[in-house]
N, CA and C of each residue as an Amber inpcrd file, in Angstrom:
protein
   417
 -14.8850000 -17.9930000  -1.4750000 -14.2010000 -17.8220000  -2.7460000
 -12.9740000 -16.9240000  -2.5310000 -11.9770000 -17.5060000  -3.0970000
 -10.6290000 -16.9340000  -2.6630000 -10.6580000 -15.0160000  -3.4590000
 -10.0220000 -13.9350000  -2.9210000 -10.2320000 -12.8320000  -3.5260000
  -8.8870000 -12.2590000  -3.1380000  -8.6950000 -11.2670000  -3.1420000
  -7.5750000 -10.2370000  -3.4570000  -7.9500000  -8.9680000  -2.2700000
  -6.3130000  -8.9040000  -1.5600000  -6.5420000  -8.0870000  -0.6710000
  -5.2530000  -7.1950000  -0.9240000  -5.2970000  -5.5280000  -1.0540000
  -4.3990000  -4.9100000  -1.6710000  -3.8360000  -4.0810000  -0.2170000
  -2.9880000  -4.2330000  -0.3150000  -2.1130000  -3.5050000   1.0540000
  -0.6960000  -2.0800000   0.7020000  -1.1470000  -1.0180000   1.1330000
  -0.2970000   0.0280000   0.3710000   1.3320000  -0.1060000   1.6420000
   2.0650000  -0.2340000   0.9450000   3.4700000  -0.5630000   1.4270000
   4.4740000   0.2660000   0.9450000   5.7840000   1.2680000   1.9130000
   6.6990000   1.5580000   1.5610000   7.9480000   1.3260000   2.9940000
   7.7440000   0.1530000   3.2530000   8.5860000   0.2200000   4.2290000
   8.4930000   0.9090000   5.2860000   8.0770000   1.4560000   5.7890000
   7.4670000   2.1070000   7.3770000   7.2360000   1.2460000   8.5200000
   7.2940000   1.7020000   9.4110000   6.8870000   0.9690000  11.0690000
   5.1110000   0.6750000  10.6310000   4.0070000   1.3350000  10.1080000
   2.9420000   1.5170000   9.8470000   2.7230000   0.6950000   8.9790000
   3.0820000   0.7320000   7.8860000   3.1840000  -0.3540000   7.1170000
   3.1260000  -1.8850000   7.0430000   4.6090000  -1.6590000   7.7840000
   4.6330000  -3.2180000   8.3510000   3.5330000  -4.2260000   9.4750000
   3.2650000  -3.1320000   9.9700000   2.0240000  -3.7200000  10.7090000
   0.6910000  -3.2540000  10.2120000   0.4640000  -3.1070000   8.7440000
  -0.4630000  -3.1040000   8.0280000  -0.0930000  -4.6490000   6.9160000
   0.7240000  -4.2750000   6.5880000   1.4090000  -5.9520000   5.9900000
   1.1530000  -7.2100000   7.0560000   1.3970000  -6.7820000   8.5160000
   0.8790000  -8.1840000   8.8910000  -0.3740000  -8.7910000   9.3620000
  -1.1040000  -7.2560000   9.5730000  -2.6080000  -7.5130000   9.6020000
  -3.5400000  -8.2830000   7.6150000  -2.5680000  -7.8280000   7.0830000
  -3.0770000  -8.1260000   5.5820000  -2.8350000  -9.6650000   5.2810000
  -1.6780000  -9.9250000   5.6980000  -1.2500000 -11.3720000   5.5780000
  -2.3290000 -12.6540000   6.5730000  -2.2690000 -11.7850000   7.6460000
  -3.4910000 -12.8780000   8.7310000  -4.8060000 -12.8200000   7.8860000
  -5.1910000 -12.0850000   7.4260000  -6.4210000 -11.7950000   7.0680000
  -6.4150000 -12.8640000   5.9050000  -5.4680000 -12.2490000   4.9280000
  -5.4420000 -13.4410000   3.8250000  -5.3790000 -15.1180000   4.1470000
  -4.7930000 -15.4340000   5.1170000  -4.6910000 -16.7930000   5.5570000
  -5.9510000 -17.1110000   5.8290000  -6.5970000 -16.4910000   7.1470000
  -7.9960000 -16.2170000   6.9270000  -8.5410000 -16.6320000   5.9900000
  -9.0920000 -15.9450000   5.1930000  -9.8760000 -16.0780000   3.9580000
  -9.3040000 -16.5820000   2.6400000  -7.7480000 -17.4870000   2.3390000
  -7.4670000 -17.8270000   1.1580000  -7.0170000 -17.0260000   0.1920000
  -7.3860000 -15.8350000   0.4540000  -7.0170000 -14.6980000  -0.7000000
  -5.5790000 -14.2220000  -0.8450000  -5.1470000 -13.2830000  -1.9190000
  -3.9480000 -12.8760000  -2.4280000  -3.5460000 -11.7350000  -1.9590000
  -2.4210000 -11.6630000  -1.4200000  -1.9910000 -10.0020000  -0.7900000
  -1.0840000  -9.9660000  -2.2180000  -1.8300000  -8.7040000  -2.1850000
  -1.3270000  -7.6990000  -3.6850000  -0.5430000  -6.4410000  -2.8530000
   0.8220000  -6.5680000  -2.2980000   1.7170000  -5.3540000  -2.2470000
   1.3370000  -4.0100000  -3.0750000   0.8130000  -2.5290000  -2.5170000
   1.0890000  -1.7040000  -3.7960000   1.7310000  -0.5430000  -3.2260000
   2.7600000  -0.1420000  -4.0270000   4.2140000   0.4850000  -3.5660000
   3.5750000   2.0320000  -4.8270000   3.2050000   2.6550000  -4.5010000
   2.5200000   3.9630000  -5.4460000   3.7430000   4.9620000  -4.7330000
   4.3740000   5.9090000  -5.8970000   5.3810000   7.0100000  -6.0330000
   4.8360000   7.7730000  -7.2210000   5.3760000   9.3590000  -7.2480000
   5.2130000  10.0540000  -7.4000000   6.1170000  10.7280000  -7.9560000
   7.0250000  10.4920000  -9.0110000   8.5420000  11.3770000  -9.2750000
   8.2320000  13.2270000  -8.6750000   8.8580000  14.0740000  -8.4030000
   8.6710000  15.3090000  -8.9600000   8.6020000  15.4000000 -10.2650000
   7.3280000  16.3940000 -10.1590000   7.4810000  16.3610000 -12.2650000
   8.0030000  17.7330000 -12.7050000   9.0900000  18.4670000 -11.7840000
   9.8770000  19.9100000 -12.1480000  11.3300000  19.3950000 -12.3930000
  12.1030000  20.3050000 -13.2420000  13.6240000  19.9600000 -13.1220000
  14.1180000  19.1370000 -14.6160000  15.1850000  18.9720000 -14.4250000
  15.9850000  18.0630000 -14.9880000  15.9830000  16.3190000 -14.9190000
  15.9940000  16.2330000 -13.3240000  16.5260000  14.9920000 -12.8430000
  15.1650000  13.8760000 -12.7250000  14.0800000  14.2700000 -13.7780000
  12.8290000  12.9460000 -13.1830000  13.2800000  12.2110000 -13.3420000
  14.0070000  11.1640000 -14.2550000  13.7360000  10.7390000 -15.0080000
  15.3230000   9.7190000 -13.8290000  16.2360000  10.3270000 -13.1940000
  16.8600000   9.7910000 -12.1250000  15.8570000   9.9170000 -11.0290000
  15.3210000  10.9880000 -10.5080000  14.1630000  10.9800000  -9.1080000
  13.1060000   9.6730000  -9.4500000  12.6950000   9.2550000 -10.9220000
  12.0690000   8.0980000 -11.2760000  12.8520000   6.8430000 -10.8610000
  13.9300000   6.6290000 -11.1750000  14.1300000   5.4030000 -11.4370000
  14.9190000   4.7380000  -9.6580000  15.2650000   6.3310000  -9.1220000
  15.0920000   5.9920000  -7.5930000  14.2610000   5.8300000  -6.4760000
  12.5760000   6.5590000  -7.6290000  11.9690000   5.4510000  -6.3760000
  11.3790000   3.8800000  -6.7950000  11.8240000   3.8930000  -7.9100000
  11.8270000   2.5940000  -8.4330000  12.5210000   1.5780000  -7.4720000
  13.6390000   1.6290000  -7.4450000  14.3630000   1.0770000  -7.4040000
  13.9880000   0.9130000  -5.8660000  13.6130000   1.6300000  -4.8570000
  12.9020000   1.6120000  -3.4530000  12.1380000   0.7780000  -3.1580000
  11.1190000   0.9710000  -4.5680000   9.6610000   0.4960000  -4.4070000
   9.8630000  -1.3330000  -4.5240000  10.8040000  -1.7980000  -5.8000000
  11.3850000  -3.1210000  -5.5060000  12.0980000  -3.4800000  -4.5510000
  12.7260000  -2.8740000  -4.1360000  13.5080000  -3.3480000  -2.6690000
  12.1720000  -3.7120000  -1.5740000  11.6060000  -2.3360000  -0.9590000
  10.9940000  -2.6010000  -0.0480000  10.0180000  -3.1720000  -0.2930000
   9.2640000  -3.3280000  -1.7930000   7.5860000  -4.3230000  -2.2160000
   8.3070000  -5.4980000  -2.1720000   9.2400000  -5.9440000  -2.7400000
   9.8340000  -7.5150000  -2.7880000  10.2290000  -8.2380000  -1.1630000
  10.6290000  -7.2400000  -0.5060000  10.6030000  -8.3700000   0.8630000
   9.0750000  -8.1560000   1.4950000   8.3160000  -7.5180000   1.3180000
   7.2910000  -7.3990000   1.7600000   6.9450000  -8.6200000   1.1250000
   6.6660000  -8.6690000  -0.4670000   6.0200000 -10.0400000  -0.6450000
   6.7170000 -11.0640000  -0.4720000   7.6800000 -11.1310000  -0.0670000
   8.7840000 -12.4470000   0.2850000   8.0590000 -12.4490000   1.9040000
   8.0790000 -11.6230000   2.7530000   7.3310000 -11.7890000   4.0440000
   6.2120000 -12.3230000   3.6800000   5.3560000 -11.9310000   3.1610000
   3.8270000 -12.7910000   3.0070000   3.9650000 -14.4920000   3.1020000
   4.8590000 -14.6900000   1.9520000   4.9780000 -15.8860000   1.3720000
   5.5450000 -16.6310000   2.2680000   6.4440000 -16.5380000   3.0860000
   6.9510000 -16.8290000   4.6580000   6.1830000 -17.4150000   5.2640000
   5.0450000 -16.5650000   5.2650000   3.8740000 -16.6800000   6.5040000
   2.7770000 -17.6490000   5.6840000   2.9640000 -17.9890000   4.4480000
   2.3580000 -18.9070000   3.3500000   0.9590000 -18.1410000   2.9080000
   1.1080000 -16.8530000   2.4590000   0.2720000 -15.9330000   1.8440000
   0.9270000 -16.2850000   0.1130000  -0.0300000 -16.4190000  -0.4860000
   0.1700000 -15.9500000  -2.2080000   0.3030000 -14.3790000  -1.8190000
   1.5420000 -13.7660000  -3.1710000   1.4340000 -12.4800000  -3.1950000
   2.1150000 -12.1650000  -3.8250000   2.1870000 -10.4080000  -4.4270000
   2.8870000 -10.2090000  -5.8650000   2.7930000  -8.5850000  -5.4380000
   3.3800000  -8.0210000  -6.4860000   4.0000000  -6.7550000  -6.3830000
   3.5440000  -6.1230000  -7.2680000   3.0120000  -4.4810000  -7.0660000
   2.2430000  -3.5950000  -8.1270000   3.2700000  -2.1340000  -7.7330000
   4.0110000  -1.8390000  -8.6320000   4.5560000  -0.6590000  -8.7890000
   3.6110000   0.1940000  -9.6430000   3.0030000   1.3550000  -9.0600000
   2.6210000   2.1970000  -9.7120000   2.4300000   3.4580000  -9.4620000
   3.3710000   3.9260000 -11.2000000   3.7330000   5.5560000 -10.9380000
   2.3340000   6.6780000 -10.7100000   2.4100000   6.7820000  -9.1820000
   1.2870000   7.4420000  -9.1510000   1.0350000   8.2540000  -8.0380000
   0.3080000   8.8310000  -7.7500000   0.2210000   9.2840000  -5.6950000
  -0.1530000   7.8020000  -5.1880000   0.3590000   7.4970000  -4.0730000
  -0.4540000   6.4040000  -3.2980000  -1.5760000   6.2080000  -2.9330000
  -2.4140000   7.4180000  -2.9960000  -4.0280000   6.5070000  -2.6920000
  -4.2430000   6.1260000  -4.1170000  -4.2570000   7.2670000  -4.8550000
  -4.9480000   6.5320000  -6.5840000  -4.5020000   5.3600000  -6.8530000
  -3.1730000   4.8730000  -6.5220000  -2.8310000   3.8860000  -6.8790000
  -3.3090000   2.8690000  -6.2880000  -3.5720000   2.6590000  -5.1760000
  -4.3100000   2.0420000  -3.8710000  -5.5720000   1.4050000  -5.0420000
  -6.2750000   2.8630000  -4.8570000  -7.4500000   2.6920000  -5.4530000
  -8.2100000   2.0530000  -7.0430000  -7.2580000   2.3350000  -7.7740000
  -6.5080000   1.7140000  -8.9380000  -5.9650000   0.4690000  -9.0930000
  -5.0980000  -0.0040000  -8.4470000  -4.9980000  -1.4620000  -7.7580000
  -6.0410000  -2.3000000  -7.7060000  -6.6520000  -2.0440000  -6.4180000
  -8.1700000  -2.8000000  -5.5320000  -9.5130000  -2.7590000  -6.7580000
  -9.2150000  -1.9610000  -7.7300000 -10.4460000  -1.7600000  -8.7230000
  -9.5890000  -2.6900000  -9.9400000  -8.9240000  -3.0330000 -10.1820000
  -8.3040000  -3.9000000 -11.0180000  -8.4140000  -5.2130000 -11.0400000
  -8.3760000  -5.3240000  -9.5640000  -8.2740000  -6.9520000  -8.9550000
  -9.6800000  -7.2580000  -8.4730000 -10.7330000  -6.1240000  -8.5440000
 -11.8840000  -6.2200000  -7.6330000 -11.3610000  -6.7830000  -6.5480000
 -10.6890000  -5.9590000  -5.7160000 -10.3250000  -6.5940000  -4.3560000
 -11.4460000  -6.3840000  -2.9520000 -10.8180000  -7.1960000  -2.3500000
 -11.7440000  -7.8830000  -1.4740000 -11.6800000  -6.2360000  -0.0620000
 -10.5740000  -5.6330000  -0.2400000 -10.3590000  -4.9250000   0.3940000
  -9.1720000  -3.9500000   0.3920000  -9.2810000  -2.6880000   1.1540000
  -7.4410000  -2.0760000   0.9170000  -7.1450000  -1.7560000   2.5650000
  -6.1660000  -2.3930000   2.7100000  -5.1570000  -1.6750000   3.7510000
  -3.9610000  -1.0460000   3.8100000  -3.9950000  -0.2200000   4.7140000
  -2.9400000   0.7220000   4.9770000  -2.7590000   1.0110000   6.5870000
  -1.7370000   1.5590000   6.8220000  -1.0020000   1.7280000   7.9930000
  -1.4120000   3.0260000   8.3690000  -0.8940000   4.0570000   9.6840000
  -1.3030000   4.9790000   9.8640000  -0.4190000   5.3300000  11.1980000
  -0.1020000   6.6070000  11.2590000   1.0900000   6.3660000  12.7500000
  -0.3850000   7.0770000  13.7640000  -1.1960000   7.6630000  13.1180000
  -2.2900000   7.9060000  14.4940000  -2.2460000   9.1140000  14.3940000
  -2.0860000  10.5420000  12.9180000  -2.1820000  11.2320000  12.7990000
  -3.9330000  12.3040000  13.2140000  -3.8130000  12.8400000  13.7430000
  -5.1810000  13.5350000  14.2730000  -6.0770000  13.7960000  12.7490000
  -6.9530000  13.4640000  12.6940000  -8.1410000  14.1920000  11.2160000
  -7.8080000  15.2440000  11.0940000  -7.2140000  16.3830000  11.5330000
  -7.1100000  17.7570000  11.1840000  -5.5390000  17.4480000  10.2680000
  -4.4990000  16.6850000  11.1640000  -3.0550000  16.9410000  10.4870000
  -3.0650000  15.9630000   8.6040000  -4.0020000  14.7530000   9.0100000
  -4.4290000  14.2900000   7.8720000  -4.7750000  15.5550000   6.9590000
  -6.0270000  15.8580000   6.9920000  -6.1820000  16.6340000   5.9300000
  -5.3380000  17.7510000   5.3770000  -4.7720000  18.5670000   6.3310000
  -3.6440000  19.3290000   5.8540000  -2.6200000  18.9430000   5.4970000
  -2.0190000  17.7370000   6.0110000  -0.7830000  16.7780000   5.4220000
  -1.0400000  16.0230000   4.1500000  -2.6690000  15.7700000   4.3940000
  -2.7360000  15.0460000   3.0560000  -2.5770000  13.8790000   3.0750000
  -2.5730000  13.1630000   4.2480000  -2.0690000  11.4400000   4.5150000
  -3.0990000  10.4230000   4.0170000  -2.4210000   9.5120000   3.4460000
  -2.8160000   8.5750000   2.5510000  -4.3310000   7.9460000   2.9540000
  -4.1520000   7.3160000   4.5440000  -5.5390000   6.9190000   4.9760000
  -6.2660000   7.9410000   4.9730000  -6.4080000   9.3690000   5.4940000
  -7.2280000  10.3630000   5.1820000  -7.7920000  10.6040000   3.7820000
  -7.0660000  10.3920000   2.6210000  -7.5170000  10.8460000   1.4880000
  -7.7330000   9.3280000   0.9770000  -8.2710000   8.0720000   1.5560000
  -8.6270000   6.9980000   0.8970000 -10.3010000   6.8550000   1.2390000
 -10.2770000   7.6560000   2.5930000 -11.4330000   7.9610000   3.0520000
 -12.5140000   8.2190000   2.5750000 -11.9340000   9.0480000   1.6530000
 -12.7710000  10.1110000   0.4870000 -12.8600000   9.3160000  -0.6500000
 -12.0950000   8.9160000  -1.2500000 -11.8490000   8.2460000  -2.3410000
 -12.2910000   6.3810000  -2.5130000 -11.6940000   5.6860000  -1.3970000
 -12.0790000   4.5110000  -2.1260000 -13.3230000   3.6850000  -1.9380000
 -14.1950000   3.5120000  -2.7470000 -15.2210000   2.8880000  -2.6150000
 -15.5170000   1.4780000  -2.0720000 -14.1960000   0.2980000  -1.8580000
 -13.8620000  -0.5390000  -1.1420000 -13.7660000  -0.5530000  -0.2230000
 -14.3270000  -1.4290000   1.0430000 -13.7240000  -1.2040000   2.5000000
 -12.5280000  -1.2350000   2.4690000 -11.9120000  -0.5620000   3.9750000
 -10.8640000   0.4970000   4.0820000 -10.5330000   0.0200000   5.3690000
  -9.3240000  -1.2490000   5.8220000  -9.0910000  -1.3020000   6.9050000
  -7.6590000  -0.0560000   7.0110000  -7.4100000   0.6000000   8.4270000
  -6.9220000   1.3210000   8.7660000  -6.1950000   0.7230000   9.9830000
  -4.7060000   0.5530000  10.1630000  -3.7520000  -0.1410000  10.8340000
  -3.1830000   0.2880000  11.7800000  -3.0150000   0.5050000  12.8630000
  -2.2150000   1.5570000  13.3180000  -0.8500000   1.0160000  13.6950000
   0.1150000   1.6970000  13.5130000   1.6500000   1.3020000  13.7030000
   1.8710000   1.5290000  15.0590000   3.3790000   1.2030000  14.9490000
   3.8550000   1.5970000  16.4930000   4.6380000   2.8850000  16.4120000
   4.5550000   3.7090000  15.5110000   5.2790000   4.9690000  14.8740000
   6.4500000   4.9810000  15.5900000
């Protein structure tokens, strides 16, 4: 039964070879790569509301050729902007679609720099109740 596979994307070396492990997979199994492009404005200052609409404007650039790549490779796929940190959104996403799964990229950060950095696959770890493929780039 065809399902939904959510892949967190911002244009990165990591990324991209989380996008193409997501796309094989989907061919694989029939299912939908759901792009999700999750930002975070600063919420201090004057300027959110420009710091918003520029990573907007990112998140369509780099989610739209991502799903234009899928579709290339003859993946169904579509684009989820959401204003949010990137794992919640991840996680938020994949619980929307009941997805089949979430991937993400990773440059091969050590478990210690994760947790103090705070990196996305580290804190999905914790958080998403979906299996959790983990990609590694060519950083």
């Amino acid at each position: 039964m065809p399902g939904y596979l959510v892949v967190g994307y911002d244009g990165s070396s990591c990324a991209k070879s989380a996008l193409e492990r997501t796309i094989e997979l989907a061919n694989d199994l029939d299912d939908e790569v759901v792009v999700v492009f999750g930002y975070e404005p600063y919420r201090m200052g004057g300027e959110i509301q420009d710091h918003r609409a520029a990573l907007e404007e990112l998140g369509n650039r780099v989610g739209n050729a991502a799903v234009d790549r899928a579709r290339s490779q003859g993946a169904k796929a579509q684009l989820r902007l959401v204003d949010t940190e990137a794992p919640q959104a991840l996680v938020d996403v994949a619980d929307e679609f009941d997805a089949r799964m979430v991937i993400v990229g990773t440059y091969g950060d050590s478990p210690l720099q994760g947790a103090i950095l705070g990196s996305t696959p580290h804190k999905l770890v914790h958080m998403c109740k979906r299996p959790l493929l983990v990609v590694h780039g060519d950083g």
